[in-house]
ZATORMAR-250271 format. One record per atom (N, C-alpha, C, O): x negated, y negated, z negated; residue in one letter. Coordinates in steps of 0.2 Angstrom, whole numbers, padded with zeros to 4 digits, always signed. Example, Ala and Ser with C-alpha at 12.3 -4.5 7.8 and 13.67 -1.06 7.14 Angstrom:
BEGIN
-0066+0028-0039A-0062+0022-0039A-0066+0016-0039A-0071+0017-0042A-0064+0011-0035S-0068+0005-0036S-0064+0000-0039S-0067-0006-0040S
END
This chain:
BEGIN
-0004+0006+0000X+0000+0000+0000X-0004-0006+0000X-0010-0007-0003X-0001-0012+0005X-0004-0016+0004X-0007-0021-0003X-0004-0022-0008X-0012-0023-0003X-0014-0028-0010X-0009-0032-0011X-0006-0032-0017X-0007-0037-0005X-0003-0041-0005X+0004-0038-0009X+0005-0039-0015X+0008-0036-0007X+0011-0030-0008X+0013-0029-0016X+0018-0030-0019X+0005-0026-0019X+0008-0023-0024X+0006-0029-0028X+0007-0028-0034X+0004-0034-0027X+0003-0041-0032X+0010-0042-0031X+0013-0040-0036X+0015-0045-0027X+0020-0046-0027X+0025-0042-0033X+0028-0045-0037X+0025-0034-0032X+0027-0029-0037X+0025-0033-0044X+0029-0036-0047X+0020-0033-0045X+0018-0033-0052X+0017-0039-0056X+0017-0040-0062X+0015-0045-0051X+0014-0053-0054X+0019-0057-0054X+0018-0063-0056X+0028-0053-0052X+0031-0057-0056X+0036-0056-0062X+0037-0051-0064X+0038-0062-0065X+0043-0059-0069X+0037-0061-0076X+0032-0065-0075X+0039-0057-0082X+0035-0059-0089X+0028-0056-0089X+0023-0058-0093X+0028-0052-0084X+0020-0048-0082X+0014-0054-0079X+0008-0054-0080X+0017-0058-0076X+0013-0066-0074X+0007-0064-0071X+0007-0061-0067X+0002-0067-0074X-0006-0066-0071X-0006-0061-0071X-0004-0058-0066X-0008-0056-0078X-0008-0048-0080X-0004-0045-0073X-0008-0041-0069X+0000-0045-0071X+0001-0040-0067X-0003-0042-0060X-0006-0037-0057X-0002-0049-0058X-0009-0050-0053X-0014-0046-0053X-0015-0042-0048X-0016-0048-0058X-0024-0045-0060X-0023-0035-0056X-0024-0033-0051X-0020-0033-0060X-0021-0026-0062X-0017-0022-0053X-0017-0017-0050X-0014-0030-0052X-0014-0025-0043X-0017-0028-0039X-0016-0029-0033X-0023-0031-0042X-0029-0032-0037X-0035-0025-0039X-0040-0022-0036X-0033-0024-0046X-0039-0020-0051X-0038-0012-0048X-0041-0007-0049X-0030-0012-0044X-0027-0005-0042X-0031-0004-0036X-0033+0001-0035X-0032-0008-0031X-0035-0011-0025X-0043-0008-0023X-0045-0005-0017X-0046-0009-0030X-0053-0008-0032X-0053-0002-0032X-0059+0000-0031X-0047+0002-0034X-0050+0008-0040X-0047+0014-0035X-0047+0019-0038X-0045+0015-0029X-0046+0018-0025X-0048+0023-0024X-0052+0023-0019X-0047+0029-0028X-0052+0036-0025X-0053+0037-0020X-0049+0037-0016X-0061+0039-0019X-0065+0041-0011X-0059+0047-0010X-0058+0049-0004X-0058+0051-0014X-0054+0056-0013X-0046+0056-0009X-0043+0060-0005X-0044+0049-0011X-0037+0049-0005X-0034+0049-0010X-0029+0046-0009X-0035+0050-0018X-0028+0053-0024X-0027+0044-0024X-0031+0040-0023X-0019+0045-0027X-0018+0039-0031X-0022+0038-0038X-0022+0043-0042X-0024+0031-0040X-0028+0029-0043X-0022+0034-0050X-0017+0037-0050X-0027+0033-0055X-0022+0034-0059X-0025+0031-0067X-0030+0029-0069X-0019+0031-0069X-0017+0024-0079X-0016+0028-0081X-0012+0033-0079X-0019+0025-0087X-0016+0023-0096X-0015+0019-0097X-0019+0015-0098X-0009+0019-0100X-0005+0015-0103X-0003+0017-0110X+0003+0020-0111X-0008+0013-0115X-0008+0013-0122X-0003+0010-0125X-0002+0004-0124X+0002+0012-0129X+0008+0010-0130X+0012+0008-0126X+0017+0006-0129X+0012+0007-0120X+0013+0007-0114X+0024+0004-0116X+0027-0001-0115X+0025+0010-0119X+0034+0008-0122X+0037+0009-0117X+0036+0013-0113X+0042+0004-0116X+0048+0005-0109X+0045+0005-0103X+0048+0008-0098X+0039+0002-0101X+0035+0005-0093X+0038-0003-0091X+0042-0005-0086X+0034-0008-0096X+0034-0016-0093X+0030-0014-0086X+0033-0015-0081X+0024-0011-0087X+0019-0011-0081X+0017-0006-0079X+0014-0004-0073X+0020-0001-0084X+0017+0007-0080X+0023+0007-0074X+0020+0009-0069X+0030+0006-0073X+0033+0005-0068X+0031+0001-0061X+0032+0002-0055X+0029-0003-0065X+0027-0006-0058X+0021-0003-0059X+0021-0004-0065X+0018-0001-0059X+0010+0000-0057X+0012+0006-0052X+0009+0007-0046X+0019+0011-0054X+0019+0018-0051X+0020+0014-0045X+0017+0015-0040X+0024+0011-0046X+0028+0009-0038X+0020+0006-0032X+0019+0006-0026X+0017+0004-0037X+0012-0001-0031X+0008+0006-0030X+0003+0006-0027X+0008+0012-0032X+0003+0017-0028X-0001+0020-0033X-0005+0025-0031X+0002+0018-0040X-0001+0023-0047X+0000+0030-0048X+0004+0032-0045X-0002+0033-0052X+0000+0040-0055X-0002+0037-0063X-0008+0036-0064X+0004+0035-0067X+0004+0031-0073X+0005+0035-0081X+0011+0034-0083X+0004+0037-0084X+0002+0041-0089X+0002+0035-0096X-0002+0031-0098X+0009+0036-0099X+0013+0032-0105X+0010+0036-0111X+0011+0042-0111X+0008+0033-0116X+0007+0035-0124X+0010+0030-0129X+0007+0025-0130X+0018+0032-0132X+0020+0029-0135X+0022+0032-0143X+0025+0037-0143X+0021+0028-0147X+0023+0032-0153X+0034+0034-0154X+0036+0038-0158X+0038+0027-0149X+0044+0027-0148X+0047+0031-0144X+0047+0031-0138X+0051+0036-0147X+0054+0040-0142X+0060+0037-0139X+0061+0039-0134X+0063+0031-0141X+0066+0026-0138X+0063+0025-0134X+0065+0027-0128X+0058+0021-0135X+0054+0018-0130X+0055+0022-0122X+0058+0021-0118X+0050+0027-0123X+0048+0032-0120X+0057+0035-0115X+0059+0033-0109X+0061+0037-0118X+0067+0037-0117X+0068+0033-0109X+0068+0035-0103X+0069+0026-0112X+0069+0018-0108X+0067+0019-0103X+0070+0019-0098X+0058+0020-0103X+0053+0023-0096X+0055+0027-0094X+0056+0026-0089X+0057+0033-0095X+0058+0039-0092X+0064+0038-0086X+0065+0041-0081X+0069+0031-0089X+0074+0031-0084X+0074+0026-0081X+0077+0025-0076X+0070+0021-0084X+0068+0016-0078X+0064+0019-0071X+0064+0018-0064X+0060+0023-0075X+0056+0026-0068X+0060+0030-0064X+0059+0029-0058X+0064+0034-0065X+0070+0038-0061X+0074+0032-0059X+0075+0034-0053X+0076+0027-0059X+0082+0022-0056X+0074+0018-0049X+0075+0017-0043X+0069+0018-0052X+0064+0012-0049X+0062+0020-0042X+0060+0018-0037X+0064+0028-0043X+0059+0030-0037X+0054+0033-0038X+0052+0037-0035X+0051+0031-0044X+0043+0035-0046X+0044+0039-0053X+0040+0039-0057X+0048+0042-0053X+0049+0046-0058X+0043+0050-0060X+0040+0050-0065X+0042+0054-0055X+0036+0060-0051X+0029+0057-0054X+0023+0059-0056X+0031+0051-0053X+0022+0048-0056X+0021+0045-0061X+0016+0041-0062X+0027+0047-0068X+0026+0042-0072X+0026+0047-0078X+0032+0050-0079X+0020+0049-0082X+0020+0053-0087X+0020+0052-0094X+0015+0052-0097X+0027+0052-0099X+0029+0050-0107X+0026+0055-0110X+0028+0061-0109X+0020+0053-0113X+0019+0055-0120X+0021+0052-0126X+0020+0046-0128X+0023+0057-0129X+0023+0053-0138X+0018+0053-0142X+0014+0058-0141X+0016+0050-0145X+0010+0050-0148X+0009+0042-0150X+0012+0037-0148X+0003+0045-0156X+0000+0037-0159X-0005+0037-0157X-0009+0040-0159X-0007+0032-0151X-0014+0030-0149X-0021+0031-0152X-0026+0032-0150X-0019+0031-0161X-0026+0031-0165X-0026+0039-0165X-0030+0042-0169X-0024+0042-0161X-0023+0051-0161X-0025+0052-0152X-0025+0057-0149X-0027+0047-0150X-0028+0048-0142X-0035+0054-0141X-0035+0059-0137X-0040+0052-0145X-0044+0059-0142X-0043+0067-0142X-0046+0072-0139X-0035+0068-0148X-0034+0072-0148X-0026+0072-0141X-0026+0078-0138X-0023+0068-0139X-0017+0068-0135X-0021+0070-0128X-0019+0074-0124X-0026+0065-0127X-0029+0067-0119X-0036+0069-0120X-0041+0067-0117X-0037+0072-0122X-0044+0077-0124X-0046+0081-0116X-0042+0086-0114X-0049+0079-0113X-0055+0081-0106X-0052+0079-0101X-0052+0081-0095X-0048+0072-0103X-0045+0069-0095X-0048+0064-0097X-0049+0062-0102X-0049+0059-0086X-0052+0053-0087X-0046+0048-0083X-0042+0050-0080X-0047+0043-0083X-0044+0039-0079X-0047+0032-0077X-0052+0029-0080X-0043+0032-0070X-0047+0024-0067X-0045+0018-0071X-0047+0012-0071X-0040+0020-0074X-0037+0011-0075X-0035+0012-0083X-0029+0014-0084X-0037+0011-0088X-0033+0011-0095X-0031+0006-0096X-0033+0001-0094X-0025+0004-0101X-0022-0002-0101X-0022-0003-0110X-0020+0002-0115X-0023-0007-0111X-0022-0010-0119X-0018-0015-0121X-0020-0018-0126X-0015-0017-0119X-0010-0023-0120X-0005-0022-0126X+0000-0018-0126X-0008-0028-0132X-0006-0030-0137X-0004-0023-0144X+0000-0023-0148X-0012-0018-0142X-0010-0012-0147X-0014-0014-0152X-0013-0011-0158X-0020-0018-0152X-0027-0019-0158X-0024-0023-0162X-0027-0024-0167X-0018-0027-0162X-0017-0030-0170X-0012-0024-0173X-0011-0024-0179X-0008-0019-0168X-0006-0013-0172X-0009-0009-0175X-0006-0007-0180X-0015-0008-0176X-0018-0003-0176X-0024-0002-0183X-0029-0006-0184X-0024+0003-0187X-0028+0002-0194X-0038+0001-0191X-0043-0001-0194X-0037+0003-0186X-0044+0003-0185X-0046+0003-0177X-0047+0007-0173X-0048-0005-0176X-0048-0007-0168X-0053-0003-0166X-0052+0002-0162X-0059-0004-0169X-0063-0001-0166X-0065+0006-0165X-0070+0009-0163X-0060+0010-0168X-0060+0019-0167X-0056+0017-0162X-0058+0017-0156X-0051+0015-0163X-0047+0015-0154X-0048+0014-0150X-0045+0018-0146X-0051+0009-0148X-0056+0005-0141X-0061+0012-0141X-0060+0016-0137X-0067+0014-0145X-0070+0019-0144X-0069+0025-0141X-0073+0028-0138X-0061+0027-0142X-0059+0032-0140X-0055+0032-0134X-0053+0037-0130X-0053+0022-0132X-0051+0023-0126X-0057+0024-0120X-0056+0028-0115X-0062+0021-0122X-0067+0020-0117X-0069+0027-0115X-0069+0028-0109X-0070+0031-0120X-0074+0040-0118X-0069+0041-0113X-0070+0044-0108X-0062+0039-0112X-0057+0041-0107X-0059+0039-0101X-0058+0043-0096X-0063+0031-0098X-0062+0028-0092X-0068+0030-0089X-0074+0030-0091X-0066+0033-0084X-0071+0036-0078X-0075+0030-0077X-0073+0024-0077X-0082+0033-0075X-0088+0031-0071X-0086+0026-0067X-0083+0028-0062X-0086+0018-0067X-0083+0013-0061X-0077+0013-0063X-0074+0013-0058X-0073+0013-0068X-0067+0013-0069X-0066+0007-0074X-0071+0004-0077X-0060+0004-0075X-0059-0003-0080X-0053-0001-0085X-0048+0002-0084X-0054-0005-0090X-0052-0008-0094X-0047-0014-0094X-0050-0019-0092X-0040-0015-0096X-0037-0019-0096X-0035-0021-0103X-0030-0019-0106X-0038-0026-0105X-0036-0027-0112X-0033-0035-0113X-0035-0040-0110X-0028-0034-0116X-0023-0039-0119X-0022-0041-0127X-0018-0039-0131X-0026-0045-0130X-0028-0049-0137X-0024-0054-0136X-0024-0058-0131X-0019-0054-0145X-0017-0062-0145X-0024-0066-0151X-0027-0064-0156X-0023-0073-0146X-0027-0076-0148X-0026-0082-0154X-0023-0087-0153X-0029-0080-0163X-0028-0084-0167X-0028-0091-0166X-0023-0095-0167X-0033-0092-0162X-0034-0100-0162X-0027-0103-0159X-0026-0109-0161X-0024-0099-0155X-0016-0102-0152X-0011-0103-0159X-0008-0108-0160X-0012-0098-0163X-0008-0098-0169X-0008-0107-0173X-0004-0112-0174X-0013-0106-0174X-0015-0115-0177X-0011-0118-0174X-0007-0121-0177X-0011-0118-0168X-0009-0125-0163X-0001-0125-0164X+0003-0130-0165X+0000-0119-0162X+0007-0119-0161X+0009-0121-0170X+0012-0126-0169X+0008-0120-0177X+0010-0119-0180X+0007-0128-0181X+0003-0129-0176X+0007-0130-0182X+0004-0139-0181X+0009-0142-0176X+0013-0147-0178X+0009-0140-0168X+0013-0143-0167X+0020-0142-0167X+0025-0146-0166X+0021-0135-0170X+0031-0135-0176X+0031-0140-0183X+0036-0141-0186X+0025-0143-0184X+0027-0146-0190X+0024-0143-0195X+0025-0145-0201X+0021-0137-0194X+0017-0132-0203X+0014-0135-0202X+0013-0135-0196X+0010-0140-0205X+0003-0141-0206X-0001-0138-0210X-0007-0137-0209X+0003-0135-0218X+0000-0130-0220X-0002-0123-0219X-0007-0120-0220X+0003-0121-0215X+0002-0115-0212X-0004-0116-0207X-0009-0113-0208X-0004-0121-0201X-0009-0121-0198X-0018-0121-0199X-0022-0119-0196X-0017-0125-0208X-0023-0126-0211X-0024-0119-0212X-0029-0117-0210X-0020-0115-0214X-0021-0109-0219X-0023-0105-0212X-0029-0102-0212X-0020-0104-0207X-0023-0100-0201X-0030-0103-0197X-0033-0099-0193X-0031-0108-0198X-0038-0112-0197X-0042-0110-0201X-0047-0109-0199X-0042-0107-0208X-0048-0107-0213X-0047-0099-0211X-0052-0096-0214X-0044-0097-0208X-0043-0087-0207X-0047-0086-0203X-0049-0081-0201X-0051-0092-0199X-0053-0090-0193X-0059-0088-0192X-0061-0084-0187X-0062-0090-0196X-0070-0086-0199X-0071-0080-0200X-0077-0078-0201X-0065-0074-0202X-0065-0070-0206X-0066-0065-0203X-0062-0063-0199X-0071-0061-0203X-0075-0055-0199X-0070-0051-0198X-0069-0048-0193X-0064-0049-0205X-0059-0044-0203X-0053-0046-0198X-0049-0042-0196X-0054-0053-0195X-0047-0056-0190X-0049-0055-0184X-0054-0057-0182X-0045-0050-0181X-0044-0045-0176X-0045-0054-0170X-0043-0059-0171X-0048-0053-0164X-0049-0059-0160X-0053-0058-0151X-0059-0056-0150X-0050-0060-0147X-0053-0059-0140X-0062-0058-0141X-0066-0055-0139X-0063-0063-0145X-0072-0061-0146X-0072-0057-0151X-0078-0057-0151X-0071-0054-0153X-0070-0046-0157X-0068-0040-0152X-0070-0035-0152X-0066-0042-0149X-0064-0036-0140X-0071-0037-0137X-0076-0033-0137X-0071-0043-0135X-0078-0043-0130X-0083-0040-0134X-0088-0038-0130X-0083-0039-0140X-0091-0037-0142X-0090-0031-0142X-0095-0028-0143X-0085-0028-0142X-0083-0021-0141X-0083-0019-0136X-0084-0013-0136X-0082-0021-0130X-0083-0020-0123X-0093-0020-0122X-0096-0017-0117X-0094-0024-0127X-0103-0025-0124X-0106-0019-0131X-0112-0017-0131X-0102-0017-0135X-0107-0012-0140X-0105-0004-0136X-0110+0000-0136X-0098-0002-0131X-0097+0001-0129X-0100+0004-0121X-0098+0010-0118X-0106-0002-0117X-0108-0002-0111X-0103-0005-0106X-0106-0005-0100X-0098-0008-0106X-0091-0011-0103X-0097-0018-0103X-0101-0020-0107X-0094-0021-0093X-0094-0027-0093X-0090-0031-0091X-0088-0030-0086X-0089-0036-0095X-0081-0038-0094X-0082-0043-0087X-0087-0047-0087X-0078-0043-0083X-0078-0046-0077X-0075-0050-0076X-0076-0054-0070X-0070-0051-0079X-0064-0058-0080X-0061-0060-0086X-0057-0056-0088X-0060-0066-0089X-0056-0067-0093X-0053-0071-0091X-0055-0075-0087X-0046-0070-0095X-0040-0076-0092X-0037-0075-0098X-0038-0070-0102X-0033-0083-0100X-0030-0086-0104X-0023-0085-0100X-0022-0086-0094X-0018-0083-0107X-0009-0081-0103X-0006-0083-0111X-0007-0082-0117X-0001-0088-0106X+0000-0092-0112X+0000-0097-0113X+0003-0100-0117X-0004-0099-0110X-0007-0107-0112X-0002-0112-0112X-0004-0117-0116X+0004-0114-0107X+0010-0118-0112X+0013-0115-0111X+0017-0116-0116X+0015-0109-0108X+0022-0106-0109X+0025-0104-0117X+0030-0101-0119X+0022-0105-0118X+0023-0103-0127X+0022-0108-0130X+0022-0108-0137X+0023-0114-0127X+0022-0121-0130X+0029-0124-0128X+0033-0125-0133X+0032-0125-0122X+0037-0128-0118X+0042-0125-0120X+0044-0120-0119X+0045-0130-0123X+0052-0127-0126X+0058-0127-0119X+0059-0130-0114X+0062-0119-0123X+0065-0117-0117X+0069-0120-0112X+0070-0118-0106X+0072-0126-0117X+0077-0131-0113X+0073-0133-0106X+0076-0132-0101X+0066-0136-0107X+0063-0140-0103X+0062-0133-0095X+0058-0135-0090X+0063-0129-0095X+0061-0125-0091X+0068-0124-0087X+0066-0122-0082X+0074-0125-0088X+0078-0127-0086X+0080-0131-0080X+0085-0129-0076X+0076-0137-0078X+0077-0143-0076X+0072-0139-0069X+0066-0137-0069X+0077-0140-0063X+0076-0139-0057X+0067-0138-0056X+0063-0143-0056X+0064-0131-0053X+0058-0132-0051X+0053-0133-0056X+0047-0135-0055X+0054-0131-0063X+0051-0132-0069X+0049-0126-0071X+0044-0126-0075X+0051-0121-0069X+0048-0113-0069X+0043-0113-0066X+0038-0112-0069X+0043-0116-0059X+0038-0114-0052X+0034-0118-0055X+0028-0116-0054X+0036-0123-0058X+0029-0128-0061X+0024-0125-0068X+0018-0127-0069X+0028-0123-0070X+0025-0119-0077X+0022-0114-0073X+0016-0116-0073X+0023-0108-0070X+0021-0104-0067X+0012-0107-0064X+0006-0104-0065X+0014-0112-0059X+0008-0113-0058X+0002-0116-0061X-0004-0116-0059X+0007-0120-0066X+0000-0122-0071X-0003-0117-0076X-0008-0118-0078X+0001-0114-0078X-0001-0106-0080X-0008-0104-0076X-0013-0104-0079X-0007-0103-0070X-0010-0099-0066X-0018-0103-0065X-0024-0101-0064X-0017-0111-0065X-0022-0113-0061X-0026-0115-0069X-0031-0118-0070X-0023-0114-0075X-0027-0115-0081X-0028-0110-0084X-0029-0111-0090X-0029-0102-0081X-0030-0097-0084X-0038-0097-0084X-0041-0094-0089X-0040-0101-0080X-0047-0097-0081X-0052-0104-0081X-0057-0104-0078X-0050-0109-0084X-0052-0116-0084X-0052-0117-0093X-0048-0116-0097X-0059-0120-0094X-0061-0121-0100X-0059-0130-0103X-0063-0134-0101X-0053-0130-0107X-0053-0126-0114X-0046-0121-0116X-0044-0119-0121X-0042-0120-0109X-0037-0120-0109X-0037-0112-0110X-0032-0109-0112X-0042-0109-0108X-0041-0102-0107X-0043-0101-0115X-0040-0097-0118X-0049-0103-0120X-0048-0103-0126X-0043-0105-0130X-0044-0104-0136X-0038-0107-0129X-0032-0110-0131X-0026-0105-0131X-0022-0105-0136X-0025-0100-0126X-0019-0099-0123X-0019-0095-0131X-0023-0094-0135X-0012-0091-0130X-0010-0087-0135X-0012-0080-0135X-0012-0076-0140X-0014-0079-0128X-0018-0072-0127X-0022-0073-0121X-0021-0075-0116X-0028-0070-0124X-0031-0068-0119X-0032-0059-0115X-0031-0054-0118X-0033-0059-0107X-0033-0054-0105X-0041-0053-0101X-0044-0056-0096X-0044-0047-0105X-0050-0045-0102X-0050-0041-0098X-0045-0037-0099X-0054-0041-0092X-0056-0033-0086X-0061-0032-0088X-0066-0036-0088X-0062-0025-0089X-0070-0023-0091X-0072-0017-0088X-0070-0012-0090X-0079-0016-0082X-0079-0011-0080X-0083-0007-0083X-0088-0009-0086X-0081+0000-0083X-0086+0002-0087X-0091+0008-0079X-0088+0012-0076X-0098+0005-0080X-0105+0006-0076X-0103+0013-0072X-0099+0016-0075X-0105+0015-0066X-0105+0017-0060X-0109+0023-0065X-0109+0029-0065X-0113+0019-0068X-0121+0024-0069X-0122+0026-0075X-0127+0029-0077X
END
């Protein structure tokens, strides 16, 4: 399927840049073999993106601790077409070496599971033994520094001080706490982008007014990756490949 194509599928709607990204990342990851690329998707839940990932040309592999969840994807992918390519596990991610033990995958996704989870850094360890030789990392961190902002400009000011003095704290889960686990783990991260950056700011009435989505959308897009805006946003999203070699 065309690139064009499956960016369309996946970059719109609440998925925004992230879905961009990952059907350009789908594009890359190509097996010389002819197979459909194939994902994980870490808490993955109702198949925000494992659904469309299957549609643009994946073989999508869901691990969710929600049998609800799980439920949702199963029938969204039967209604979407891709039933055939879309695999529900139940399970807790922090149990993933035992769920997929001797399988590897081109594409892993993490999106929004390390502030879940009692111990980031076992779980990133045990996503990475998963991603094949040239294969990536999709990871999804919300970003503390957004919290202050936002919490300052609702009018907390205590709360934002109190989340301001949190921010030094070696235990506060944080995109530069990811990246250093992408560089302790041999992963090099190859993109970051800030998601979020007003959308989480702009109150919803204002989105409203004729042409004001299209314009959020685009200022979204063209401050994703422009400094200081992409430190700001409310999450950041890393690509990280892990080495050929």
């Amino acid at each position: 399927m065309a690139a064009d194509v499956r960016r369309e599928q996946l970059g719109s709607g609440r998925t925004g840049i992230v879905g961009s990204l990952l059907a350009d990342a789908l594009t890359s990851l190509a097996p010389a073999t002819g197979e459909l690329p194939s994902v994980l998707d870490c808490g993955g839940g109702s198949g925000t993106f494992a659904v469309p990932l299957a549609a643009a040309g994946a073989r999508v592999t869901v691990i969710d601790i929600s049998s609800d969840a799980l439920a949702t994807l199963s029938r969204r992918a039967d209604e979407g077409g891709v039933g055939e390519r879309v695999e529900a596990i139940q399970g807790d991610v922090e149990s993933l070496s035992e769920i997929i033990s001797g399988r590897e995958f081109d594409l892993v996704l993490a999106h929004g599971i390390f502030e879940a989870v009692d111990e980031p850094s076992s779980v990133f360890a045990a996503m990475a033994k998963v991603v094949r030789p040239d294969g990536l990392l999709s990871l999804l961190v919300a970003n503390p520094v957004a919290g202050v902002l936002s919490r300052a400009l609702s009018g907390d000011v205590q709360g934002a001080l109190t989340e301001f003095t949190e921010l030094g704290s070696t235990s506060r889960l944080s995109p530069s706490v990811i990246h250093d686990l992408c560089r302790v783990h041999g992963f090099d991260v190859e993109s970051v982008h800030g998601v979020g950056v007003f959308s989480d700011l702009v109150p919803g009435a204002a989105v409203d007014v004729p042409g004001a989505r299209e314009a959020l959308a685009e200022l979204e897009a063209a401050s994703s990756t422009r400094s200081p805006f992409t430190e700001i946003a409310s999450r950041q999203h890393l690509l990280a490949r892990r080495p050929a070699g």
